[in-house]
C-alpha positions as CSV (number, residue, x, y, z in Angstrom):
1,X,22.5,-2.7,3.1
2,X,19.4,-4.6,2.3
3,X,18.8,-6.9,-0.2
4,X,17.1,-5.8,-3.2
5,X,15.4,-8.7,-4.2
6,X,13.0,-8.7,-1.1
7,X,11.2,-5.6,-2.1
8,X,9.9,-6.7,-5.3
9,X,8.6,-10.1,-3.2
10,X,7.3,-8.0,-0.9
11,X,5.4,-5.2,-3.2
12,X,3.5,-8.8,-4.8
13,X,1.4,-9.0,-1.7
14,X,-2.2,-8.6,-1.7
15,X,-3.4,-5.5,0.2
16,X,-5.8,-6.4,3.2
17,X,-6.8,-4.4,5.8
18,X,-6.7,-8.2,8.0
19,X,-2.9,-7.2,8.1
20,X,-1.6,-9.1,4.9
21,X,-0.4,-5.7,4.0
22,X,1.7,-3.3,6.2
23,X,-0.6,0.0,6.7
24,X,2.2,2.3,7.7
25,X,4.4,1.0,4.8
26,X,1.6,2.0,2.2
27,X,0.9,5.1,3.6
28,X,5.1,6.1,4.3
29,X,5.1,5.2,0.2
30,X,2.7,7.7,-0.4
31,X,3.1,9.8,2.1
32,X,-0.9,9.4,3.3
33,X,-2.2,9.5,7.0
34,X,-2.7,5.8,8.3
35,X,-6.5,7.1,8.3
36,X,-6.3,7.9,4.7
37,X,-4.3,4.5,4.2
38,X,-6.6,2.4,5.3
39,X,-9.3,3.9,3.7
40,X,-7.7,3.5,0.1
41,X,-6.7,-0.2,0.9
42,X,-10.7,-1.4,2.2
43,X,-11.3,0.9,-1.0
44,X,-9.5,-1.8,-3.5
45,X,-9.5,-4.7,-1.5
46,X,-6.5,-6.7,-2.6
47,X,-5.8,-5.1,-6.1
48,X,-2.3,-3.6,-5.1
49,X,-2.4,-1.7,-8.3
50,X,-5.5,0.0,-8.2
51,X,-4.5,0.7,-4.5
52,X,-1.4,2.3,-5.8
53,X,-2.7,4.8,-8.7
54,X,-5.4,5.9,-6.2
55,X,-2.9,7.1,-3.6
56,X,-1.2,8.4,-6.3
57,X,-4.2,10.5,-7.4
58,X,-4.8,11.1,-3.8
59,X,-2.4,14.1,-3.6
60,X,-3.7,15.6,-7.2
């Protein structure tokens, strides 16, 4: 069972496309391409957020 408490931590990272920020997690979460991942994270640097609502208006 894994610990809940480490997601949260790990969600506070910046996004970086220098590999702060795990490419394949971002695009499993949103269910992107690792193309269309990486794209989206150069695209807003390391504003997680913004990152975030774009994938999410990605799909729509």
């Amino acid at each position: 069972m894994s610990n809940p408490k480490v997601r949260p931590a790990l969600e506070k990272k910046p996004l970086s496309p220098r590999g702060s920020y795990d490419v394949a997690y971002f695009a499993q979460k949103h269910g992107l391409s690792l193309k269309d991942a990486m794209r989206l994270i150069k695209a807003h640097g390391s504003d997680r957020d913004a990152a975030d609502r774009a994938a999410q208006r990605f799909h729509h």
